[in-house]
C-alpha positions as a Markdown table, in Angstrom:
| # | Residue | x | y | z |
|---|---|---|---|---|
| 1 | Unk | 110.8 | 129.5 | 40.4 |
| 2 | Unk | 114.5 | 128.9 | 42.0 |
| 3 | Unk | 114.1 | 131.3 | 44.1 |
| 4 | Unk | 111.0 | 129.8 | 45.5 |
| 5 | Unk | 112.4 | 126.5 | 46.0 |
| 6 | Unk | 115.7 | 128.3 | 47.6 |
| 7 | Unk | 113.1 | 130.4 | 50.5 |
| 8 | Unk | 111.0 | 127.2 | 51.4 |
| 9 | Unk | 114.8 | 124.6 | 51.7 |
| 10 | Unk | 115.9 | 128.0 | 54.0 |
| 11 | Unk | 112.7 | 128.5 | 55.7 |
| 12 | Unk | 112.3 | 124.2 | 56.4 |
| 13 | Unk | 116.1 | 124.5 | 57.4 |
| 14 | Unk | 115.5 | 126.9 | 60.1 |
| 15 | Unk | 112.1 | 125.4 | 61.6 |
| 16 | Unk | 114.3 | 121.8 | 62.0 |
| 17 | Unk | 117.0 | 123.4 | 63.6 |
| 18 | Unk | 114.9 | 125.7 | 66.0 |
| 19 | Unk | 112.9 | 123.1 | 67.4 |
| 20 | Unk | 115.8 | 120.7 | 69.0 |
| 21 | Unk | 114.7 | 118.0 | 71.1 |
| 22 | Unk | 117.0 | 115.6 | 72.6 |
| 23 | Unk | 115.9 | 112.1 | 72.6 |
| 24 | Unk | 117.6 | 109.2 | 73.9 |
| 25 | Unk | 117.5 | 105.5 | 73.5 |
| 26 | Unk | 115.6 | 105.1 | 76.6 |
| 27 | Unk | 112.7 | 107.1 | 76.0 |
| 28 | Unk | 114.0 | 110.3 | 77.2 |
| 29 | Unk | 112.9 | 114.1 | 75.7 |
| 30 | Unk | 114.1 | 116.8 | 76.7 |
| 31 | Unk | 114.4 | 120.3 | 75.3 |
| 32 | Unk | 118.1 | 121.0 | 74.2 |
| 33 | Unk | 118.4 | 123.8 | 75.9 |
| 34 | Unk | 118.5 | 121.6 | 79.5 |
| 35 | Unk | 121.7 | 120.4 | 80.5 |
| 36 | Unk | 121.5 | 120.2 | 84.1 |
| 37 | Unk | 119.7 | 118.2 | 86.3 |
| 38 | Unk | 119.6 | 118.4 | 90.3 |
| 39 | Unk | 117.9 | 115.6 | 93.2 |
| 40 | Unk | 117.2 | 117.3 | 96.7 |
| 41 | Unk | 117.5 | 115.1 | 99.2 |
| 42 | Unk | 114.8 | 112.8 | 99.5 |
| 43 | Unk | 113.1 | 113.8 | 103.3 |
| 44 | Unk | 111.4 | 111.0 | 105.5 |
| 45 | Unk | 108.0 | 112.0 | 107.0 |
| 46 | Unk | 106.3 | 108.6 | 106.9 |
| 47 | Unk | 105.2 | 107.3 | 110.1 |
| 48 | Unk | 107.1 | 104.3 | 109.9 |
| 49 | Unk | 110.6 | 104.5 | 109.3 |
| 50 | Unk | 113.3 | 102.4 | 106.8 |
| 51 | Unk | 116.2 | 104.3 | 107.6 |
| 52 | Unk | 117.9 | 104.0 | 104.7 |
| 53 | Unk | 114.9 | 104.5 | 102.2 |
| 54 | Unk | 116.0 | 108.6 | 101.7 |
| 55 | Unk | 119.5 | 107.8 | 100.3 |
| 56 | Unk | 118.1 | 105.2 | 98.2 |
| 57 | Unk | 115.6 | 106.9 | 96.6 |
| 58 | Unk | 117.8 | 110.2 | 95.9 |
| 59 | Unk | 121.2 | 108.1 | 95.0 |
| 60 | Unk | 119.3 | 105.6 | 92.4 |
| 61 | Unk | 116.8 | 108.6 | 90.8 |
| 62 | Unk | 120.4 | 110.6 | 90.3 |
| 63 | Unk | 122.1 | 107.2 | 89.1 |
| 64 | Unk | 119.0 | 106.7 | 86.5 |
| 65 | Unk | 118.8 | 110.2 | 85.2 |
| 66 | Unk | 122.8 | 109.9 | 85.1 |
| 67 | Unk | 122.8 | 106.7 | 83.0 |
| 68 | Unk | 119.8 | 107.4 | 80.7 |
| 69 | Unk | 120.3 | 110.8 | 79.5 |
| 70 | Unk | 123.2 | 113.5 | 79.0 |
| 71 | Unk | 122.3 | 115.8 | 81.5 |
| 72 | Unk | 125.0 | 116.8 | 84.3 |
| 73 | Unk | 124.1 | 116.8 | 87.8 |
| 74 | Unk | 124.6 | 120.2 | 89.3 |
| 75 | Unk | 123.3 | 122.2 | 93.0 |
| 76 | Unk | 121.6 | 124.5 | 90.7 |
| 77 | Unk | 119.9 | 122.5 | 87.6 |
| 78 | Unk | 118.0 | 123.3 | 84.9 |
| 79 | Unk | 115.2 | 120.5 | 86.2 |
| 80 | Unk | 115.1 | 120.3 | 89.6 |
| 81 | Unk | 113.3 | 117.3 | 91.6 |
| 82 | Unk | 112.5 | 117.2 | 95.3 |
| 83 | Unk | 110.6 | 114.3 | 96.9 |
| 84 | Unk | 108.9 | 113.5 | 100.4 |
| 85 | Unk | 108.5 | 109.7 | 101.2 |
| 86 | Unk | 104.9 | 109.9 | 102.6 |
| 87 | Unk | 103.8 | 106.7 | 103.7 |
| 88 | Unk | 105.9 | 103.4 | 104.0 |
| 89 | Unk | 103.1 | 101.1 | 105.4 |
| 90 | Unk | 103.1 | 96.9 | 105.9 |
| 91 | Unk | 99.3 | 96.0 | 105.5 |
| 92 | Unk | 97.5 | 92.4 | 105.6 |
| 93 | Unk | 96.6 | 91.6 | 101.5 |
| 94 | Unk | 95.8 | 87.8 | 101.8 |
| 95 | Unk | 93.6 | 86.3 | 104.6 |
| 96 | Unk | 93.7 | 82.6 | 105.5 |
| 97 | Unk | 91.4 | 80.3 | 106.1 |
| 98 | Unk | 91.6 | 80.6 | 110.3 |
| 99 | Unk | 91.4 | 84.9 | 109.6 |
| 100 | Unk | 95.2 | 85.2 | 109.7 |
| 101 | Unk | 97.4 | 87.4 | 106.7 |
| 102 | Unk | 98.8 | 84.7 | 104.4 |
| 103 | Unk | 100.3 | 87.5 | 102.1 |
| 104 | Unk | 101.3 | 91.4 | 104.0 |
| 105 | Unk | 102.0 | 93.5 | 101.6 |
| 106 | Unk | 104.9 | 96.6 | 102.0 |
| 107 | Unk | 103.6 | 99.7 | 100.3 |
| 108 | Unk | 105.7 | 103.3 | 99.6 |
| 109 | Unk | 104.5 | 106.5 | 98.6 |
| 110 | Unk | 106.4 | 109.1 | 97.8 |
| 111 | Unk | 105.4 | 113.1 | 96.8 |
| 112 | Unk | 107.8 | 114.6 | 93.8 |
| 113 | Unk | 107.9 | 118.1 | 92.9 |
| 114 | Unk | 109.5 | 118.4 | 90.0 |
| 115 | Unk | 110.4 | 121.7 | 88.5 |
| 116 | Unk | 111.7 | 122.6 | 84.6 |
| 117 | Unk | 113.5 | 126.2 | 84.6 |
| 118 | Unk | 112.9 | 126.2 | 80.9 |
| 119 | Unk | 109.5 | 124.8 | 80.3 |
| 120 | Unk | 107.2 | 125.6 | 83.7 |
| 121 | Unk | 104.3 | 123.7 | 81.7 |
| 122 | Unk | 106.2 | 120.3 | 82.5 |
| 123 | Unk | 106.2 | 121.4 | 86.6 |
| 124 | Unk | 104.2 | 118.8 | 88.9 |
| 125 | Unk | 103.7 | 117.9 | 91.9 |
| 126 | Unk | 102.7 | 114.0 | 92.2 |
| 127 | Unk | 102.7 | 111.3 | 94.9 |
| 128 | Unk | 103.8 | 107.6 | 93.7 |
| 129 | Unk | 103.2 | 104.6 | 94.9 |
| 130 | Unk | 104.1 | 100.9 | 94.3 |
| 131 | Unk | 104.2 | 97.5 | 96.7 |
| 132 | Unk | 105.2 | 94.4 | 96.8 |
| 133 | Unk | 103.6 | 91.6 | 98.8 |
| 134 | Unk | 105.4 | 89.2 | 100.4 |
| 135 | Unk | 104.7 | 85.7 | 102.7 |
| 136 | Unk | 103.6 | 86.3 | 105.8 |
| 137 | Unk | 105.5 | 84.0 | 107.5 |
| 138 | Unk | 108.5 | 84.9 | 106.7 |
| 139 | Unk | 110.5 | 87.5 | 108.9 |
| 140 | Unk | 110.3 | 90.9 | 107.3 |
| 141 | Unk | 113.5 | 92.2 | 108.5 |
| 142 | Unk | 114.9 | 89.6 | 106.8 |
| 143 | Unk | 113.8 | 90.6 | 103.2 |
| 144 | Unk | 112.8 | 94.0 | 104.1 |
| 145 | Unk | 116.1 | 95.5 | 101.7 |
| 146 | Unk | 115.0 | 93.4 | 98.6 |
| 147 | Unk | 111.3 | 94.5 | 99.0 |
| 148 | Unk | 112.5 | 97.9 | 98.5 |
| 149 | Unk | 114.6 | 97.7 | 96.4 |
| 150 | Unk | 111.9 | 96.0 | 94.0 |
| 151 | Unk | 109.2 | 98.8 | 95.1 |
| 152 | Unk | 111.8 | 101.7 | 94.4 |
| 153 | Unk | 113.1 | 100.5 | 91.1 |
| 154 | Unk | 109.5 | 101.2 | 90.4 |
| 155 | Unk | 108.9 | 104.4 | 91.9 |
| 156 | Unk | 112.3 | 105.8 | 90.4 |
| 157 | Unk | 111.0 | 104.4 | 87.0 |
| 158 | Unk | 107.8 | 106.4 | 87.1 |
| 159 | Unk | 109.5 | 109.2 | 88.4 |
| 160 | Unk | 111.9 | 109.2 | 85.2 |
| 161 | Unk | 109.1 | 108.5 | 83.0 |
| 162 | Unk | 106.8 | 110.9 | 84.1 |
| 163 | Unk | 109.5 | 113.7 | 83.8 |
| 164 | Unk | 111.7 | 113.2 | 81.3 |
| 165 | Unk | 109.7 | 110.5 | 78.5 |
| 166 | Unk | 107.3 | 113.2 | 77.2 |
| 167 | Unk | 105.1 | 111.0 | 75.0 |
Protein backbone atom coordinates (compact mmCIF):
# COMPACT_ATOMS: atom_id res chain seq x y z
CA UNK A 1 0.00 0.00 0.00
CA UNK A 2 3.10 2.49 0.58
CA UNK A 3 4.30 1.97 -2.34
CA UNK A 4 1.13 2.88 -4.07
CA UNK A 5 0.77 6.06 -2.32
CA UNK A 6 4.80 6.71 -3.04
CA UNK A 7 3.98 6.10 -7.31
CA UNK A 8 0.79 8.34 -7.48
CA UNK A 9 2.80 11.60 -4.95
CA UNK A 10 5.75 10.84 -7.89
CA UNK A 11 3.56 10.44 -10.75
CA UNK A 12 1.18 13.95 -9.42
CA UNK A 13 4.78 15.56 -8.80
CA UNK A 14 5.92 15.18 -12.30
CA UNK A 15 2.47 16.10 -14.23
CA UNK A 16 2.58 19.72 -11.96
CA UNK A 17 5.99 20.34 -12.81
CA UNK A 18 5.71 19.37 -16.62
CA UNK A 19 2.90 21.56 -17.35
CA UNK A 20 4.48 25.19 -16.29
CA UNK A 21 2.51 28.02 -17.20
CA UNK A 22 3.49 31.41 -16.30
CA UNK A 23 0.83 33.64 -15.10
CA UNK A 24 1.03 37.12 -14.17
CA UNK A 25 -0.92 39.56 -12.12
CA UNK A 26 -2.22 41.17 -15.18
CA UNK A 27 -3.82 38.34 -16.83
CA UNK A 28 -0.98 37.11 -18.71
CA UNK A 29 -0.25 33.09 -19.73
CA UNK A 30 2.33 32.09 -21.28
CA UNK A 31 4.05 28.72 -21.64
CA UNK A 32 7.40 28.84 -19.56
CA UNK A 33 9.33 27.87 -22.08
CA UNK A 34 8.89 31.69 -23.82
CA UNK A 35 11.12 34.14 -22.73
CA UNK A 36 11.47 36.38 -25.58
CA UNK A 37 9.32 38.56 -27.13
CA UNK A 38 9.97 40.82 -30.37
CA UNK A 39 7.57 44.05 -32.08
CA UNK A 40 8.39 44.70 -35.92
CA UNK A 41 7.98 47.88 -36.74
CA UNK A 42 4.46 48.91 -37.02
CA UNK A 43 4.18 49.92 -41.14
CA UNK A 44 1.65 52.75 -42.31
CA UNK A 45 -0.46 51.85 -45.40
CA UNK A 46 -3.62 53.81 -44.42
CA UNK A 47 -4.65 56.26 -46.80
CA UNK A 48 -4.60 58.96 -44.46
CA UNK A 49 -1.63 59.50 -42.64
CA UNK A 50 -0.78 60.43 -38.59
CA UNK A 51 2.75 60.43 -38.91
CA UNK A 52 3.65 59.49 -35.78
CA UNK A 53 0.91 56.63 -35.29
CA UNK A 54 3.81 53.75 -36.31
CA UNK A 55 6.12 54.55 -33.38
CA UNK A 56 3.38 54.80 -31.17
CA UNK A 57 1.80 51.73 -31.69
CA UNK A 58 5.19 49.65 -31.79
CA UNK A 59 6.90 51.74 -28.68
CA UNK A 60 3.70 51.37 -26.25
CA UNK A 61 2.74 47.39 -27.43
CA UNK A 62 6.68 46.81 -26.46
CA UNK A 63 6.33 49.16 -23.24
CA UNK A 64 3.01 46.93 -22.24
CA UNK A 65 4.37 43.56 -22.88
CA UNK A 66 7.58 44.92 -21.07
CA UNK A 67 5.70 46.07 -17.89
CA UNK A 68 3.07 43.25 -17.74
CA UNK A 69 5.06 40.15 -18.09
CA UNK A 70 8.78 38.82 -17.76
CA UNK A 71 9.58 38.34 -21.18
CA UNK A 72 12.82 40.15 -22.71
CA UNK A 73 12.58 41.89 -25.83
CA UNK A 74 14.93 40.47 -28.36
CA UNK A 75 15.39 40.80 -32.72
CA UNK A 76 14.67 37.19 -32.65
CA UNK A 77 11.80 36.24 -30.01
CA UNK A 78 10.15 33.40 -29.07
CA UNK A 79 6.59 35.45 -29.97
CA UNK A 80 6.93 37.53 -32.62
CA UNK A 81 4.23 40.44 -33.51
CA UNK A 82 4.08 42.45 -36.67
CA UNK A 83 1.23 44.93 -37.39
CA UNK A 84 -0.03 47.07 -40.46
CA UNK A 85 -2.05 50.20 -39.55
CA UNK A 86 -4.85 49.75 -42.27
CA UNK A 87 -7.26 52.43 -42.09
CA UNK A 88 -7.00 55.68 -39.91
CA UNK A 89 -10.30 57.33 -41.09
CA UNK A 90 -12.35 60.72 -39.64
CA UNK A 91 -16.11 59.96 -40.37
CA UNK A 92 -19.42 62.10 -39.56
CA UNK A 93 -21.20 59.97 -36.37
CA UNK A 94 -23.75 62.61 -35.18
CA UNK A 95 -25.92 64.76 -37.66
CA UNK A 96 -27.55 68.03 -36.61
CA UNK A 97 -30.49 69.39 -36.96
CA UNK A 98 -29.54 71.69 -40.33
CA UNK A 99 -27.71 68.07 -41.78
CA UNK A 100 -24.23 69.13 -40.48
CA UNK A 101 -21.80 66.37 -38.18
CA UNK A 102 -22.32 67.42 -34.62
CA UNK A 103 -20.02 64.53 -33.46
CA UNK A 104 -16.95 63.05 -36.30
CA UNK A 105 -15.68 60.31 -35.08
CA UNK A 106 -11.59 59.19 -35.60
CA UNK A 107 -11.45 55.47 -36.30
CA UNK A 108 -7.93 53.04 -36.51
CA UNK A 109 -7.52 49.72 -37.65
CA UNK A 110 -4.72 47.95 -37.46
CA UNK A 111 -3.79 44.11 -38.94
CA UNK A 112 -1.43 41.97 -36.29
CA UNK A 113 0.20 38.90 -37.18
CA UNK A 114 1.30 37.47 -34.32
CA UNK A 115 3.46 34.38 -34.24
CA UNK A 116 4.40 31.74 -31.11
CA UNK A 117 7.70 29.75 -32.05
CA UNK A 118 6.55 27.31 -29.36
CA UNK A 119 2.92 26.88 -29.70
CA UNK A 120 1.84 27.65 -33.66
CA UNK A 121 -1.87 26.88 -32.47
CA UNK A 122 -1.77 30.44 -30.67
CA UNK A 123 -0.61 32.14 -34.35
CA UNK A 124 -3.23 34.77 -35.92
CA UNK A 125 -3.63 37.04 -38.03
CA UNK A 126 -6.34 39.83 -36.89
CA UNK A 127 -7.28 43.39 -37.76
CA UNK A 128 -8.36 45.78 -34.66
CA UNK A 129 -10.22 48.52 -34.42
CA UNK A 130 -11.35 51.15 -31.95
CA UNK A 131 -12.62 55.12 -32.15
CA UNK A 132 -13.24 57.82 -30.45
CA UNK A 133 -15.72 60.52 -31.32
CA UNK A 134 -15.09 63.83 -30.79
CA UNK A 135 -17.01 67.55 -31.20
CA UNK A 136 -17.21 68.64 -34.42
CA UNK A 137 -16.40 71.93 -33.89
CA UNK A 138 -13.59 71.73 -32.48
CA UNK A 139 -10.26 71.81 -34.55
CA UNK A 140 -8.94 68.24 -34.93
CA UNK A 141 -5.35 69.02 -35.11
CA UNK A 142 -5.74 70.38 -32.05
CA UNK A 143 -6.79 67.15 -30.08
CA UNK A 144 -5.77 64.92 -32.78
CA UNK A 145 -2.59 63.42 -30.23
CA UNK A 146 -5.09 62.73 -27.24
CA UNK A 147 -7.67 60.96 -29.68
CA UNK A 148 -4.98 58.50 -30.31
CA UNK A 149 -3.64 58.07 -27.70
CA UNK A 150 -7.22 57.07 -26.14
CA UNK A 151 -7.93 54.80 -29.44
CA UNK A 152 -4.35 53.07 -29.14
CA UNK A 153 -4.41 52.43 -25.51
CA UNK A 154 -7.22 50.30 -26.72
CA UNK A 155 -5.92 48.67 -29.58
CA UNK A 156 -2.56 47.80 -27.68
CA UNK A 157 -4.88 46.34 -24.90
CA UNK A 158 -6.63 43.93 -27.25
CA UNK A 159 -3.53 43.17 -28.83
CA UNK A 160 -2.04 42.12 -25.37
CA UNK A 161 -5.14 40.38 -24.40
CA UNK A 162 -5.72 38.51 -27.36
CA UNK A 163 -2.09 37.20 -27.31
CA UNK A 164 -0.79 36.79 -24.17
CA UNK A 165 -4.31 36.44 -21.63
CA UNK A 166 -5.24 32.91 -22.83
CA UNK A 167 -8.51 32.49 -21.02
Amino acid sequence: MKTSTQIFFFIGLFYITSCKINYTFSGASYSADIKTYQVNHFENKAPLVYPPLSNILTENLKEKINQLTKLKLSNDGDIKYEGTIIDYKIVPSAISGNNNASLNRLSISVLVKFTNTKNYSQNFEKTFTHYADFDASKNFTSIEADLVKEITEKIINDIFNASLVNW
